[in-house]
N, C-alpha and C positions, 0 to 999 in steps of 0.2 A: 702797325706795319713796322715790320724793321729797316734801317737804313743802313745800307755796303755803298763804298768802294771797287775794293778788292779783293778776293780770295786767298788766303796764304798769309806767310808769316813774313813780316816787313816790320821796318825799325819807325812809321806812324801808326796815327792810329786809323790809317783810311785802309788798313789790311786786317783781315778777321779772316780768324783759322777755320778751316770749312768744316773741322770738330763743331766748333761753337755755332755756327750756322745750322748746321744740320740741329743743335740741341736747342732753339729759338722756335718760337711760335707761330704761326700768321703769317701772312704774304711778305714777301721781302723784297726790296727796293733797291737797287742800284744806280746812281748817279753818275754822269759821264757821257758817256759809257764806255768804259774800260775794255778793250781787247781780251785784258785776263775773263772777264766775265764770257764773253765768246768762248775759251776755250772751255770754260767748266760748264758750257751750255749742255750737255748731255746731261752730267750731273744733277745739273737744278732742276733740270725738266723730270729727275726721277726721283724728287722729293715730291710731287704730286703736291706745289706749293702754288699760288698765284705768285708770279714774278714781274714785275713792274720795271720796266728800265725808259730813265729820265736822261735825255739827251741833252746835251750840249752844241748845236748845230755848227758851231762855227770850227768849234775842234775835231769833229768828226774823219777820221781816220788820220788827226796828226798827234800831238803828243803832251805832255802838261808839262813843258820845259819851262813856262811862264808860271809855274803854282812853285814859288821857290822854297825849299825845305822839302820838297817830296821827290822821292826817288825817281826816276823817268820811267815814264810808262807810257802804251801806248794807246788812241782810245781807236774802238772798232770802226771797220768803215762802215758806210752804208748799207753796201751789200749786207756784210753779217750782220748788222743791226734787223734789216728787214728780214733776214735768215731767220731770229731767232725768233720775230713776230710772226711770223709762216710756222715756227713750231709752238706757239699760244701763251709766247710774255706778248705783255702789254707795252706797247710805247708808249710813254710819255712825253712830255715836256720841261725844261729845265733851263728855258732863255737860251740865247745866240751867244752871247759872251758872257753869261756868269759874273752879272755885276750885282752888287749889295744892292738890291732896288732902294729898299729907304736910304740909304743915304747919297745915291746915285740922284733920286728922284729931285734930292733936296736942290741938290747945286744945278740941274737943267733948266736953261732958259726956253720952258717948251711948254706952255700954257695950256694947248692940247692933251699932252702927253703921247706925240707921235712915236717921240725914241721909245717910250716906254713900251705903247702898243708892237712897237715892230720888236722887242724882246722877248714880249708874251707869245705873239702870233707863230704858233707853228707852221710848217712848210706844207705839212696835208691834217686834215683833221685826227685828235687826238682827245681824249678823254680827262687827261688826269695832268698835273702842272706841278712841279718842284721848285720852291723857292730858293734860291741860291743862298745859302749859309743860313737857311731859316727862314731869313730876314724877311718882315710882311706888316703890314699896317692895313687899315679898312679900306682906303682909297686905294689901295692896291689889288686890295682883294676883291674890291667892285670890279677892275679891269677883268682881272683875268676868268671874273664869271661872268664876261661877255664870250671867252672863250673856251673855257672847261664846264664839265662836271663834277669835277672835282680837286680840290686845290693842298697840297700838304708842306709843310713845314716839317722843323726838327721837333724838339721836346719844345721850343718856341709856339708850339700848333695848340691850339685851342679844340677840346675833341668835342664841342657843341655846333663846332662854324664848320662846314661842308667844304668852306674853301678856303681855309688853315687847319686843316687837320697833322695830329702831331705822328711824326715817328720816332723812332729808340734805337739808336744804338746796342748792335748787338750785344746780350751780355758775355763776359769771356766766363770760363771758367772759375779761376780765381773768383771774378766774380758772383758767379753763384754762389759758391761754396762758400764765403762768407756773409754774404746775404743770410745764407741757409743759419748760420755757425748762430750770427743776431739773434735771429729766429727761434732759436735755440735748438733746433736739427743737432744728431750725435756730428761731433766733426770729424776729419779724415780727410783723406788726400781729396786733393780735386780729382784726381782718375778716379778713384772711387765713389766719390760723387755725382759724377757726370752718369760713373754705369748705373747705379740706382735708385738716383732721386728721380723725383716727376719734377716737370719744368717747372719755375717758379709765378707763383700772381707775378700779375699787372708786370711781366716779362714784355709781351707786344700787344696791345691791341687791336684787333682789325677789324676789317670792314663789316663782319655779318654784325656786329656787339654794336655798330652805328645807326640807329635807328633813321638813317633820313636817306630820300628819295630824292632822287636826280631830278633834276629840269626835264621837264618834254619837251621844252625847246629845245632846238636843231642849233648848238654855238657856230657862228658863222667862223669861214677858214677862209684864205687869201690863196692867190695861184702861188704854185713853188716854181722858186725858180734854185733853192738852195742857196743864194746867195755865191754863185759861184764865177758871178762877173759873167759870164757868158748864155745866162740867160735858158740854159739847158736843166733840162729835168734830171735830179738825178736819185729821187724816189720811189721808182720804178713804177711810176705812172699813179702814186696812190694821193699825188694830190686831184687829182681829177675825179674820186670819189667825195661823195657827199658832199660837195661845196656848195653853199647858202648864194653865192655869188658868183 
């Protein structure tokens, strides 16, 4: 699976030119979730790709003025979020606040692990879990296959364990073309690369190449209330589906 950001050309590395997406393999993943990915929703939907978007509950329709060094962007609201799930991306999960769980984990004085569970716990039931900057240990990864089926990490991910599995970073051009060049492929511009090469090995791996099988357990989900202080649904009624409880 690959891992995005943002669509477009930006001066981090959380933007990838939708050239190089489009030349990447395998289902792709978007954390955030970024507004910008809203608008290229037409787009992705006509790469005929599985698309996975990993939310961030707590920033949901405000902004990542608090991720310092990154340009300001904005992340989708709700609404477009469940837009884009009505047109057949996948929701996921990606915690409330986007804390380092391991090292978050270390310094709470919380011998349950309640804060932890209320990070994991999505608002309505969801399949698939993004760990925040990777970051995942076993006790961790117990948790969250109380609540997914599926659990991924960065190139941090383990592609044996169901619930750290790894994603990649999309490749740029440049970096194919010297991938390629090692490899010993004739070399040449990256334009001319990109229009005639076949995509490169072990580019993305995904999920049919995974040989393992989901739980038949039903992961239990909690009422949403969004966390919006006032106790109001604003999921459009989808935590009220399948809930254990």
């Amino acid at each position: 699976m690959i891992l995005c950001h943002l669509i477009g050309e930006g001066p981090t590395s959380n933007y990838d030119l939708w050239e190089d997406i489009v030349a990447s393999e395998g289902p792709i993943s978007f954390d955030g979730v970024y507004e910008n990915v809203y608008e290229h929703r037409h787009l992705l939907r006509g790469l005929n790709r599985k698309i996975y978007l990993f939310i961030t509950g707590s920033y949901v329709g405000l902004d990542n003025s608090f991720d310092v060094g990154q340009p300001l962007e904005k992340f989708a609201s709700w609404e477009q979020l469940l837009e884009m799930g009505d047109m057949g991306f996948e929701l996921g999960w990606h915690t409330w606040t986007h804390p380092n769980l391991v090292h978050t984990t270390k310094d709470w004085d919380d011998p349950d692990w309640t804060i932890l569970g209320f990070e994991i716990t999505p608002p309505f039931p969801m399949d698939h879990f993004a760990y925040p900057y990777g970051r995942w240990n076993d006790s961790i990864a117990s948790v969250v296959r109380e609540h997914f089926k599926f659990g991924w990490s960065t190139n941090r991910g383990d592609p044996l364990n169901r619930f750290a599995l790894p994603r990649h970073h999309v490749p740029s051009g440049l970096d194919r073309m010297l991938k390629a060049e090692k490899e010993g492929w004739v070399s040449g511009s990256a334009e001319d690369f990109l229009a005639t090469s076949e995509p490169l090995p072990e580019a993305v791996p995904d999920l049919q190449s995974i040989e393992l099988t989901p739980s038949s357990e039903t992961p239990p989900h909690k009422t949403c209330t969004c966390r919006s202080g006032t106790g109001s649904c604003q999921c459009g009624g989808r935590c009220q589906e399948g809930q254990a409880e």
